[in-house]
C-alpha positions in Angstrom: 123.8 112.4 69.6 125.7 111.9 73.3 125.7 114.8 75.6 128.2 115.5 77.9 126.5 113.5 80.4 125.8 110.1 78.9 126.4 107.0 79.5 128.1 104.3 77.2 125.8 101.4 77.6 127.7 98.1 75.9 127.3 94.7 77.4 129.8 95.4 79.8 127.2 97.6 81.3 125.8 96.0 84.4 122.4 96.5 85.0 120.5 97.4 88.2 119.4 94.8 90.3 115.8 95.0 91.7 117.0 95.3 95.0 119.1 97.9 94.6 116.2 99.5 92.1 113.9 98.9 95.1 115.8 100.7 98.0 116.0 103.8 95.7 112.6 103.9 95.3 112.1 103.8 98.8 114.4 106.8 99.4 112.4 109.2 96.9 109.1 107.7 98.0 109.8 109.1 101.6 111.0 112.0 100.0 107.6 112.6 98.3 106.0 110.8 100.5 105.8 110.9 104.3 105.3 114.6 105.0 103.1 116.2 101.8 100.9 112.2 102.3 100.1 113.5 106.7 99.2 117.0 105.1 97.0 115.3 102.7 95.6 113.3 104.8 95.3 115.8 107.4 93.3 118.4 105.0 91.2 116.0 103.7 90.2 114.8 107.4 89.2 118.2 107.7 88.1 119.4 104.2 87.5 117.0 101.6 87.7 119.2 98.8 90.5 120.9 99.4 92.1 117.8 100.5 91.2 116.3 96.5 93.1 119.4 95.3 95.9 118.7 97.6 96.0 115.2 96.6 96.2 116.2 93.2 98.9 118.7 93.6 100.8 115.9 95.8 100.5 113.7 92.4 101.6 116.3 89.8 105.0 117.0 92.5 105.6 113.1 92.1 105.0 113.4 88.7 107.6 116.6 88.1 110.0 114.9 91.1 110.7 112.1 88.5 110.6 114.2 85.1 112.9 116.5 86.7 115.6 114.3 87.9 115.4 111.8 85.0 116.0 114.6 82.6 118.7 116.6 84.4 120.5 114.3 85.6 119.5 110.8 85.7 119.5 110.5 89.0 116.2 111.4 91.6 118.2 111.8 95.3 117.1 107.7 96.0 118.8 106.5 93.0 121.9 109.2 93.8 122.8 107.4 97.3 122.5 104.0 95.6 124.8 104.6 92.9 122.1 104.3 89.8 121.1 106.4 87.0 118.6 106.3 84.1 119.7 106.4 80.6 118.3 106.0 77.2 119.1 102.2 76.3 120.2 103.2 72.6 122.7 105.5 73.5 123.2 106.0 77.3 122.1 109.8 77.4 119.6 111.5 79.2 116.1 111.3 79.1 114.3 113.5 76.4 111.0 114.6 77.0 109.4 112.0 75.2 111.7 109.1 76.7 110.6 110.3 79.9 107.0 110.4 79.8 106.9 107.2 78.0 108.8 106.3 81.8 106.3 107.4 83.3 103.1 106.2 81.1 105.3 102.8 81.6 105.1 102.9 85.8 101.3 103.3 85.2 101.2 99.7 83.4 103.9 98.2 85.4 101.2 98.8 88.0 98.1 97.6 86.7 98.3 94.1 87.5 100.3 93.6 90.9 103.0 95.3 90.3 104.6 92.4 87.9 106.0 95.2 86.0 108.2 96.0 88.4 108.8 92.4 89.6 109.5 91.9 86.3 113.2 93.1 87.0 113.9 90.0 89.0 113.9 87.6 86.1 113.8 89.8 82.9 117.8 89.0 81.8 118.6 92.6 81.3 116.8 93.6 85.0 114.7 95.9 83.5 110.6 96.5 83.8 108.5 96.9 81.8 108.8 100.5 81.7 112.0 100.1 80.8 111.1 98.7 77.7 108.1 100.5 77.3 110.9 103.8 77.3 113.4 102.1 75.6 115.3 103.1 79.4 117.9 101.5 80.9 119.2 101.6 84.9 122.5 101.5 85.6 125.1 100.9 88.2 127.8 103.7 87.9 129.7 104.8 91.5 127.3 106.8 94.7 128.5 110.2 95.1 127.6 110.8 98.9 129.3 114.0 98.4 127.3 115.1 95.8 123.9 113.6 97.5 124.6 115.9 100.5 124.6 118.7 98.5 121.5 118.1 96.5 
C-alpha cells in the first residue's frame, strides 16, 4: 500500500550515484558528528566512565537521527540538500520499522570488511549497497528543496 508520500520506482527511476550518496553522508555526519564527537572526547579526557555513557548516548542519537528521518520523510538533512531520498525498492514508500532497521543492521555489514558495502555502489548496476539490498531500499534522485532544508 503507497502513502501519500511515496515514490514510484520504475526503471525510469535513476538511482543515486555514490558520489552524490557520499556528500550526503558527509552533511549528516557533521551534523552528528563534529560537536556531540569534541564533548565526547572532551568528557572522556576527563572522566572515562561518563565519557563511555556519553559515547553510547552519542551512538543511540546516530542511531534515532537515521530511523527518524528514514521513516518520516525519507530524507536525513544531508540527503535533503542533495536532492535524495530513501524508499522501499518494491513500492517507493517510506521506510517501515522493519525496512529501517534492516537499513541499519545492513550499514553494520557494509562496514565489516572496508567499507566495500558502501563502495559497492560504484559498480553494483542499480548503485545500491549492500544495505540496500539487505533492506530491500532504494536511493533516489528526486529535485533538492533548499527551501525546505532551511526550514528543517
Amino acid at each position: 500500500m503507497q502513502d501519500s508520500s511515496s515514490v514510484a520506482v520504475t526503471p525510469e527511476t535513476v538511482s543515486a550515484d555514490f558520489v552524490t550518496r557520499l556528500i550526503a553522508s558527509l552533511i549528516d555526519g557533521a551534523i552528528i558528528g563534529i560537536v556531540p564527537g569534541i564533548m565526547v572526547s572532551i568528557v572522556f579526557s576527563i572522566f572515562a566512565p561518563l565519557g563511555i555513557l556519553l559515547w553510547l548516548a552519542w551512538i543511540a542519537g546516530s542511531i534515532g537521527y537515521n530511523y527518524y528521518f528514514w521513516t518520516t520523510t525519507g530524507q536525513t538533512p544531508g540527503k535533503k540538500v542533495m536532492g535524495l531520498k530513501v524508499v522501499r525498492a518494491e513500492d517507493g514508500a517510506l521506510l517501515d520499522q522493519q525496512t529501517a532497521i534492516m537499513r541499519y543492521v545492513g550499514y553494520f555489514v557494509s562496514s565489516l570488511v572496508l567499507y566495500i558495502g558502501f563502495l559497492a555502489i560504484l559498480w553494483d548496476p542499480q548503485h545500491d549497497g549492500w544495505h540496500d539490498k539487505i533492506a530491500k531500499t532504494k536511493v533516489i534522485k528526486i529535485a533538492p528543496n533548499f527551501m525546505d532544508s532551511q526550514s528543517a
